[in-house]
GUVOPA-525743 format. One line per 4 residues: number of its first residue (from 1); their letters; for each residue x, y, z of C-alpha. Coordinates in Angstrom, 3 decimals, always signed. Layout:
N
NUM) a) X/Y/Z ~ ...
! end
This chain:
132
1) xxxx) +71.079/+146.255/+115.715 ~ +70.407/+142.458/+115.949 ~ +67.665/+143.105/+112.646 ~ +70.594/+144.484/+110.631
5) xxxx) +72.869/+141.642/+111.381 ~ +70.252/+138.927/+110.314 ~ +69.248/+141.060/+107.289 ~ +73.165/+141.076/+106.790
9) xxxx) +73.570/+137.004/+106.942 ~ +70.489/+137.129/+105.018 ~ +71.917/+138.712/+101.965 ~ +74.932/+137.113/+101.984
13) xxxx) +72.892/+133.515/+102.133 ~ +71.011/+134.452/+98.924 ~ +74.233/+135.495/+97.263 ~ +75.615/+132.124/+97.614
17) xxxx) +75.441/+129.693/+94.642 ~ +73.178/+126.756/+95.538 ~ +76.033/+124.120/+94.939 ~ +77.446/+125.449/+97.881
21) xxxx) +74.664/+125.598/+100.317 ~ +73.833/+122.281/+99.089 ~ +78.025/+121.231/+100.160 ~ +76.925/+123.241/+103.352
25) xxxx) +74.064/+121.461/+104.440 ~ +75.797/+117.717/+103.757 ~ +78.457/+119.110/+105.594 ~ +76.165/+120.067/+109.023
29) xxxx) +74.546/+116.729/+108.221 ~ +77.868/+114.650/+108.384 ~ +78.884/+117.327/+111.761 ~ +75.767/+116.523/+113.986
33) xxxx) +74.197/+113.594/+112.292 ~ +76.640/+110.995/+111.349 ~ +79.042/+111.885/+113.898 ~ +77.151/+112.123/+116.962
37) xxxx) +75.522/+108.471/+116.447 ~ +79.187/+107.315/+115.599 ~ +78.976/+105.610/+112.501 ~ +81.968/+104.846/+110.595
41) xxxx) +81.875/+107.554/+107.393 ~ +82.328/+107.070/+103.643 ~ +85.658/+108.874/+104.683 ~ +87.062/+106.762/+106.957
45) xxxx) +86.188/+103.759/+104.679 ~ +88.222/+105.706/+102.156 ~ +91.150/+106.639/+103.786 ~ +91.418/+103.013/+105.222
49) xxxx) +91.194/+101.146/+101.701 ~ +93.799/+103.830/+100.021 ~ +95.996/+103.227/+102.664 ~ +96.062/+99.710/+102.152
53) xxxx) +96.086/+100.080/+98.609 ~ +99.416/+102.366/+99.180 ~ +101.085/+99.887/+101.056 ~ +99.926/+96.913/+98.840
57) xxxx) +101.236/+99.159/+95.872 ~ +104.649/+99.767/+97.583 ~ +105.026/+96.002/+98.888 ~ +104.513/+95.478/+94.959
61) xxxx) +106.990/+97.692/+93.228 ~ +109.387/+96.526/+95.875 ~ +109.144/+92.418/+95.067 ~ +109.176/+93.357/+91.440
65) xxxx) +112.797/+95.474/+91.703 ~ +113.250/+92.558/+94.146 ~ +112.568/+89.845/+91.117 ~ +114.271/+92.447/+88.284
69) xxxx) +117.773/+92.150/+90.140 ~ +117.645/+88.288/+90.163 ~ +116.698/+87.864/+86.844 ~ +119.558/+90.293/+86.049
73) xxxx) +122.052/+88.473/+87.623 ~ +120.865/+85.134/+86.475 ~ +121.401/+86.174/+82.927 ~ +124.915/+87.965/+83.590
77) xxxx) +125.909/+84.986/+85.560 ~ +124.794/+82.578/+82.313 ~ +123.027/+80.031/+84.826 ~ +120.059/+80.734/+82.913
81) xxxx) +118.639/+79.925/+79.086 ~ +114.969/+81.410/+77.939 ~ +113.122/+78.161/+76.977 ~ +110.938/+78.297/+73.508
85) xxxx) +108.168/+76.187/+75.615 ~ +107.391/+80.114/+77.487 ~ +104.562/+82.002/+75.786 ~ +105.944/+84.970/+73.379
89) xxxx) +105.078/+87.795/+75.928 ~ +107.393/+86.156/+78.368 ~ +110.246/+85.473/+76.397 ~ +110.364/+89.082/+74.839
93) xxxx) +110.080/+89.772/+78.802 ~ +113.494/+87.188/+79.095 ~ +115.074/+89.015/+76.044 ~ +115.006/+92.391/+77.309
97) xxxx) +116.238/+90.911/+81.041 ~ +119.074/+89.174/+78.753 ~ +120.585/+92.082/+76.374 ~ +120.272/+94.135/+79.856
101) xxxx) +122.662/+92.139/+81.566 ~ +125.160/+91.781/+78.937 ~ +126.839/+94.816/+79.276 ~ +128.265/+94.622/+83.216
105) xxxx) +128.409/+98.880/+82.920 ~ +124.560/+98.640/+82.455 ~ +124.216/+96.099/+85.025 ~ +126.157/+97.871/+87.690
109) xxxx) +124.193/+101.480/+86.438 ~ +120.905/+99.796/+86.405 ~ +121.228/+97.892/+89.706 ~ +122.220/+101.202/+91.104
113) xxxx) +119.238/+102.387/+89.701 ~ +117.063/+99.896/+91.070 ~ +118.647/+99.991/+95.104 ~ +117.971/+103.576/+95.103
117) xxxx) +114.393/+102.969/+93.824 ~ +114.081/+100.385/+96.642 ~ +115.256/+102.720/+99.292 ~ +112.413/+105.340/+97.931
121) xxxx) +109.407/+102.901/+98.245 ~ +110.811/+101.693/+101.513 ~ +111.077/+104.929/+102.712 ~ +107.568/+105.686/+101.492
125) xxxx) +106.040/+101.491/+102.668 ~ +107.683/+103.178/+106.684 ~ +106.491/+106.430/+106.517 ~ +102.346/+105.137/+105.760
129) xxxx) +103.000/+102.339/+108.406 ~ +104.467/+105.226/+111.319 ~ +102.350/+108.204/+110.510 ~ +99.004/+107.064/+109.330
! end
């Protein structure tokens, strides 16, 4: 009885593909090597840099929405004039900030807009921080 079972695992080993008992054996490597001496995986490393990079991204979006609303209300307010001294990539920047706030309907719509898409990253910035 105990033959047939080996002869059974047997066959099924030399069915498998040898990507896969290649994935296999790294994976019994990474079980009882790696993990018994307790060195700090490729994986951890991983997870650790994407979740900074996650909350670095979200801190990002948030201070840009955060700079898109002033400039928005600068230019709807008229306290502020686009200076010819700026390179061209900035002023076209200025422009667009400029013939968005001169409608107030598209400045109350798009402020809207951009609150709700601060309330989504935040959301996101305190759920990394609290779960992982």
């Amino acid at each position: 009885m105990k033959i047939w079972l080996i002869l059974f695992f047997k066959n099924i080993y030399n069915k498998i593909p040898n990507w896969i008992k290649i994935i296999l054996k790294i994976l019994l490597f990474y079980i009882f090597i790696i993990r018994i001496f307790g060195i700090q995986t490729i994986f951890d490393i991983f997870f650790n840099y994407t979740k900074l990079f996650c909350i670095i991204s979200c801190l990002f979006v948030i201070l840009y929405e955060l700079f898109f609303i002033g400039m928005l209300l600068l230019f709807s307010s008229g306290k502020i004039q686009i200076s010819d001294l700026l390179p061209i990539f900035i002023q076209n920047r200025l422009n667009i900030y400029k013939e968005l706030s001169s409608n107030r309907v598209i400045v109350k719509d798009t402020l809207e807009y951009i609150y709700i898409h601060i309330g989504i990253y935040s959301f996101i910035l305190v759920l990394i921080l609290i779960v992982f």
